[in-house]
MARBA-3410 file (N, C-alpha, C, O; in Angstrom, 1 decimal):
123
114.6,80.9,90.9,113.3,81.5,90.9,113.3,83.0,90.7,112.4,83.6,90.2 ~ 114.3,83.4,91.1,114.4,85.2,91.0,114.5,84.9,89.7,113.5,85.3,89.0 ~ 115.4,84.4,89.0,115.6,84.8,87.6,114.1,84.5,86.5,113.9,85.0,85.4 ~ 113.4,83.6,87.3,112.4,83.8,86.8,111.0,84.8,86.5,110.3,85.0,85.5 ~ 111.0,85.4,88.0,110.7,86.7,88.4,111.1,88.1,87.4,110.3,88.9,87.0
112.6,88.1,87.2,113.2,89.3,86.6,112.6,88.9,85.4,111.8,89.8,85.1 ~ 112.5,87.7,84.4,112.2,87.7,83.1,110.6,88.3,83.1,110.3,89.3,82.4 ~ 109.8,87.6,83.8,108.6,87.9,83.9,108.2,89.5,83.7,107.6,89.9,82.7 ~ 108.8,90.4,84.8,109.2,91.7,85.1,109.4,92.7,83.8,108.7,93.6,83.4 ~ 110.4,92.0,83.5,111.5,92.2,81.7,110.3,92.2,80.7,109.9,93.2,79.9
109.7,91.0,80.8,108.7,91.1,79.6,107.4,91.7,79.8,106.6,91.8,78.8 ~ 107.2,92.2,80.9,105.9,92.9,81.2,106.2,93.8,80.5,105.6,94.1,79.4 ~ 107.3,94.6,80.9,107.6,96.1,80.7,107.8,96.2,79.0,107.4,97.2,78.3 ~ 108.7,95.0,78.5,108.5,95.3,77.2,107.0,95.2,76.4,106.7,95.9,75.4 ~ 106.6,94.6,76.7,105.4,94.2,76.4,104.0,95.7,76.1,103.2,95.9,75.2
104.3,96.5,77.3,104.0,98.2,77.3,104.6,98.5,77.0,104.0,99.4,76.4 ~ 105.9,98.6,76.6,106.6,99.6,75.7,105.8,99.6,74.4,104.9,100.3,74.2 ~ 106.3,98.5,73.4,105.3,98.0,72.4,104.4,98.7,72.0,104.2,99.3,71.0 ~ 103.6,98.4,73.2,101.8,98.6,73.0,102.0,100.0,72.8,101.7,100.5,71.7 ~ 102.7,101.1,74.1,102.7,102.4,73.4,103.3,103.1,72.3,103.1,104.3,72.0
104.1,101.9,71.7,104.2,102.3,70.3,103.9,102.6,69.0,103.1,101.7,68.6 ~ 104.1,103.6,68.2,102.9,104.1,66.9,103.2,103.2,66.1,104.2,102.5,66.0 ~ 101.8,103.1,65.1,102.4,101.8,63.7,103.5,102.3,62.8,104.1,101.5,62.0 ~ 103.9,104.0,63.0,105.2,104.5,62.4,106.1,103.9,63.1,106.9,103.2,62.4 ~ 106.4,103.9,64.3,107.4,103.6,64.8,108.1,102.0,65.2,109.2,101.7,65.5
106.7,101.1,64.8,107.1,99.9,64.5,107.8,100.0,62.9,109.0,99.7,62.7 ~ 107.0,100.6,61.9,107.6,100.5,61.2,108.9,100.9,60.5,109.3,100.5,59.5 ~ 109.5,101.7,61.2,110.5,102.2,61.5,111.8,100.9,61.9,113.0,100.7,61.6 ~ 110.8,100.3,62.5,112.1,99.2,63.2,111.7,97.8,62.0,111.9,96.6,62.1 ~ 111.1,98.5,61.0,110.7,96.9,60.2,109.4,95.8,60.7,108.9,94.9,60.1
109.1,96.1,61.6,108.2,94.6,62.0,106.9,95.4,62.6,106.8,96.6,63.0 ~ 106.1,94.7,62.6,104.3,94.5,62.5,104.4,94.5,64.3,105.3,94.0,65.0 ~ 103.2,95.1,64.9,103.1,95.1,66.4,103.0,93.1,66.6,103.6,92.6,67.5 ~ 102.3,92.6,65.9,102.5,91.2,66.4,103.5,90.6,66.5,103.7,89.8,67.4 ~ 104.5,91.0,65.2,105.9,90.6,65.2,106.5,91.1,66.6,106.8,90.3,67.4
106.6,92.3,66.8,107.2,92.9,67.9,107.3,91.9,69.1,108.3,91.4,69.5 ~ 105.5,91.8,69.6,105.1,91.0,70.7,105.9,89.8,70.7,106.6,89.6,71.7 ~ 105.9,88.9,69.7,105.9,88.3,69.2,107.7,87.7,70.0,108.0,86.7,70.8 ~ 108.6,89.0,69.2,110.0,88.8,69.5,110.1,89.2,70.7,110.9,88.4,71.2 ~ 109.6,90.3,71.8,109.6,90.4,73.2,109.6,89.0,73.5,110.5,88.7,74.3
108.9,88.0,73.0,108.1,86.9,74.4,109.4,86.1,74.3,109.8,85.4,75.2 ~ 110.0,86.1,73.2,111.2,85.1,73.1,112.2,84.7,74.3,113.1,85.4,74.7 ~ 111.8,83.6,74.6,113.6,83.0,75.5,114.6,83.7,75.4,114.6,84.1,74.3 ~ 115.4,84.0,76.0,116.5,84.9,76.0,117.4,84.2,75.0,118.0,84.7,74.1 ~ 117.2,82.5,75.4,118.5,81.9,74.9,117.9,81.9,72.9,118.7,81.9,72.0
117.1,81.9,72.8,116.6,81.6,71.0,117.8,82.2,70.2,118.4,81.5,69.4 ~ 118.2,83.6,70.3,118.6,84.0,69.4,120.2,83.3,68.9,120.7,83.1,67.8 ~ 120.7,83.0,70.6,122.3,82.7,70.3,121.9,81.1,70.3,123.0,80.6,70.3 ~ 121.2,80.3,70.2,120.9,79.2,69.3,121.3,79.2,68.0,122.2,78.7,67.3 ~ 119.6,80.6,67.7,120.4,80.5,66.0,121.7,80.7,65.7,122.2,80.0,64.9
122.2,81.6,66.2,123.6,81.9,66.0,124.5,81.2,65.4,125.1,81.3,64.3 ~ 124.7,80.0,66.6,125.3,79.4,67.2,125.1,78.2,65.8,126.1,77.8,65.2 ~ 123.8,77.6,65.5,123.5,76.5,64.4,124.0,77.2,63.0,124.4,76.5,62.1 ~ 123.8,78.3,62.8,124.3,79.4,61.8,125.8,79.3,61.3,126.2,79.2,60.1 ~ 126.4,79.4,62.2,127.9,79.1,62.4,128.2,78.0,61.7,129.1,77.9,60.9
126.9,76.6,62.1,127.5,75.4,61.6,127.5,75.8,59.9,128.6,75.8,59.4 ~ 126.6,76.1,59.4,126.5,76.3,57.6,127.1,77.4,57.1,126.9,77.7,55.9 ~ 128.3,78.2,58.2,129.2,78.8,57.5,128.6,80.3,57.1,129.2,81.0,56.2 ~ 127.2,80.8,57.9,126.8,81.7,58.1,127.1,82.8,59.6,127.3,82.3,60.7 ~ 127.2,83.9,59.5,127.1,84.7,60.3,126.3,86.0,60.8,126.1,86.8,59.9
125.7,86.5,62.0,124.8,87.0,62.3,123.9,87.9,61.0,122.8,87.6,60.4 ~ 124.9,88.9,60.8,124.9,89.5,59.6,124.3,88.6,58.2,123.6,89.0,57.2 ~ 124.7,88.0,58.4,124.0,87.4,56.6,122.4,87.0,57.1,121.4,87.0,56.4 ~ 122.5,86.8,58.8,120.5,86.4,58.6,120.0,87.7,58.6,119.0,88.1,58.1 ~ 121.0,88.4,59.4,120.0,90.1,59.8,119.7,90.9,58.3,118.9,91.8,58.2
120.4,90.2,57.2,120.1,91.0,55.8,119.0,91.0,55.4,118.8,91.8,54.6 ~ 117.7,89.8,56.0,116.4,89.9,55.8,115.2,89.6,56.8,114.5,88.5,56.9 ~ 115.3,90.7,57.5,114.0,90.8,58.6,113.2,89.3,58.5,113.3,88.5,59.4 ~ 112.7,89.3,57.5,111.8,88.0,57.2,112.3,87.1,57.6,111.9,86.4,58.5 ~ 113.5,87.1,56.8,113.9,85.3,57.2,114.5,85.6,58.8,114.2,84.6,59.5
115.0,86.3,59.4,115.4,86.3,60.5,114.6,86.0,61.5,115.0,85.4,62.5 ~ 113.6,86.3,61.3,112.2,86.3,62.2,111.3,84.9,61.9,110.3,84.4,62.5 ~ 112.1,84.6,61.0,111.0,82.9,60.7,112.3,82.1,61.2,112.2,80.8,61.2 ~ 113.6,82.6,61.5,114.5,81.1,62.3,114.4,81.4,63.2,114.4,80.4,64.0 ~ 114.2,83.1,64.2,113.7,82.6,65.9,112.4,81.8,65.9,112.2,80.8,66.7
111.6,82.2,65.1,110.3,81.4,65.4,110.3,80.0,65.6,109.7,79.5,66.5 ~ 111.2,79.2,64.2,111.6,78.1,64.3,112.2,77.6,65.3,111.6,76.7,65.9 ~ 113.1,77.9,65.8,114.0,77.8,66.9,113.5,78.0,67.9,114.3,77.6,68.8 ~ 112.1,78.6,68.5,111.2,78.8,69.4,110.4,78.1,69.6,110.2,77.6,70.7 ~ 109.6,77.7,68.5,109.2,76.3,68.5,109.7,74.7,68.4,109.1,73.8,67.8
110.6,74.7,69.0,111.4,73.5,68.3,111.2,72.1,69.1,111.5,71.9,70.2 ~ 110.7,71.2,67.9,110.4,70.1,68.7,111.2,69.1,69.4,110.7,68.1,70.1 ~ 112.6,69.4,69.2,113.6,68.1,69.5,114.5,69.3,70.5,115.6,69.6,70.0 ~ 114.1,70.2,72.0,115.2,70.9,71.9,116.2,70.1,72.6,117.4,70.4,72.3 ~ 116.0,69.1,73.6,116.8,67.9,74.4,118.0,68.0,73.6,119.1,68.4,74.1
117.8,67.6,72.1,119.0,67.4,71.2,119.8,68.7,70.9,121.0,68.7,70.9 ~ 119.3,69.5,70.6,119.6,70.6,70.4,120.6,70.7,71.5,121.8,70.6,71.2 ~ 119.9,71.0,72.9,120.9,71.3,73.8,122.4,70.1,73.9,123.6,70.2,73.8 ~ 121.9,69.6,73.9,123.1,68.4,73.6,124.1,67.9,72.8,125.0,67.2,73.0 ~ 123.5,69.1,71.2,124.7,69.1,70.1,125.4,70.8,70.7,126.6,71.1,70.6
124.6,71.3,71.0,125.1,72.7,71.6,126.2,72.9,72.4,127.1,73.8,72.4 ~ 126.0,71.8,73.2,126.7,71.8,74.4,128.3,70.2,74.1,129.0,70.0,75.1 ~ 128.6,69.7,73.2,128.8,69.2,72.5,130.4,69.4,73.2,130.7,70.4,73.8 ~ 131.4,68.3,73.2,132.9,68.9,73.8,133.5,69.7,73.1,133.8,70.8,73.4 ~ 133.7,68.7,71.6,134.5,69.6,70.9,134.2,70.5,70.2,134.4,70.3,69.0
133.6,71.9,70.5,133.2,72.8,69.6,133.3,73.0,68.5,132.3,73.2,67.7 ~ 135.0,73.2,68.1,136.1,73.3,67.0,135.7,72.0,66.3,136.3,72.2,65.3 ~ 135.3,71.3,66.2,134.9,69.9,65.4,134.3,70.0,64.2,133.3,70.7,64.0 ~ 134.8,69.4,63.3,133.6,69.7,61.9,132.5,69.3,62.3,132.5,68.5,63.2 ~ 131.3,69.6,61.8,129.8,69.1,61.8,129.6,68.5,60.2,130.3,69.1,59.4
129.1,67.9,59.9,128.1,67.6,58.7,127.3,68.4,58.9,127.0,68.2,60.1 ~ 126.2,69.6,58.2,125.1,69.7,58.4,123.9,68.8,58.3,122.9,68.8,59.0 ~ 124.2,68.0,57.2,123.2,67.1,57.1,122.6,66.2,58.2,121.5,65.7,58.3 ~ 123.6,66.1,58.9,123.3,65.1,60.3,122.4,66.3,61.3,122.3,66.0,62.5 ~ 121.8,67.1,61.0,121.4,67.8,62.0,120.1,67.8,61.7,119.6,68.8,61.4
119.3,66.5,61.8,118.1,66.5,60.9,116.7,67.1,61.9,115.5,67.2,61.7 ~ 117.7,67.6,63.3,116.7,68.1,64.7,116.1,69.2,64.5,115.1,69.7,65.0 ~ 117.0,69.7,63.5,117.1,71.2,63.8,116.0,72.0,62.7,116.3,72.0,61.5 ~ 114.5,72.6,63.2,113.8,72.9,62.6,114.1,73.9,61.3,113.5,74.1,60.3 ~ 115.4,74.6,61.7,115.5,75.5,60.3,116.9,75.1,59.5,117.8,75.8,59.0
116.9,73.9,59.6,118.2,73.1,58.7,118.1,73.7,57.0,119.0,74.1,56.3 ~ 116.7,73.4,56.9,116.7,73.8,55.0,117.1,75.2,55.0,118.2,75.3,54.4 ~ 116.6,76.4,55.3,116.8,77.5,55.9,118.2,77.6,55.6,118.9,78.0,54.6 ~ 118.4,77.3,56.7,120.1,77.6,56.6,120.9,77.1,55.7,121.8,77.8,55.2 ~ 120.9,76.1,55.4,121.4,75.4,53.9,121.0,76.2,52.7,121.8,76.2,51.7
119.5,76.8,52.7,119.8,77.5,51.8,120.3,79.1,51.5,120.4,79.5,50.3 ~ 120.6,79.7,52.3,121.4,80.8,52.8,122.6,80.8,52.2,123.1,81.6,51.4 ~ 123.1,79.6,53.0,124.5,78.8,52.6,125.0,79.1,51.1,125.7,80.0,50.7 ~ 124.2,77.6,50.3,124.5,78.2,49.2,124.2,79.4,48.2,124.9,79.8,47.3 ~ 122.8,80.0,48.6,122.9,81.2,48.2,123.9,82.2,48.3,124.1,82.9,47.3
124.7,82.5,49.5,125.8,83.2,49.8,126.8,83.0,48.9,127.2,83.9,48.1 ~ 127.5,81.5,48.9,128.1,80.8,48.2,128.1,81.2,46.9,129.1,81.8,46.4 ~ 126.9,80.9,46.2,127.0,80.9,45.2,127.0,82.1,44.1,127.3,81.8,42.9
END
């Protein structure tokens, strides 16, 4: 319950930070005040999700952070996500070190996304 409290707390305050910020100084950081809000409200856990599913297609932090855009449309995805039961369950998975198929990951709202990253990198 406290931890629920602290987040509450956490996001209040970011939440006014934000708001007293200039549209220079959003723009400075790349993103639109709704974007901002937007990424405040996020789950703590969203980001190292993506991460974490990123990993599977042989991507790393760095290759999503190369475009604001797309980085901010796989938290979104990953924020919205309709299957997360499964999610948590391939996440949490024994053998980590295990190959994946990506293809079998049909849960995962930003599968195309990341596949195409993939080969784009790749190729």
């Amino acid at each position: 319950m406290m931890e629920r409290f602290l987040r509450m707390f956490r996001l209040s305050r970011d939440m006014h930070e934000i708001e007293a910020m200039t549209d220079s100084d959003l723009a400075d950081l790349g993103v639109s005040r709704t974007e901002a809000l937007s990424l405040a409200a996020l789950p703590d856990d969203v980001p190292g999700r993506v991460a974490a599913m990123a990993r599977i297609y042989g991507l790393e932090v760095d290759d999503l952070l190369a475009d604001r855009r797309v980085w901010h449309e796989l938290l979104h995805g990953c924020n919205h996500c309709t299957d997360l039961a499964t999610c948590h369950r391939f996440m949490a998975r024994e053998d980590q070190e295990a190959p994946v198929d990506p293809a079998a990951l049909t849960f995962c709202p930003n599968r195309e996304t990341f596949a195409h990253l993939s080969q784009a990198l790749a190729g």
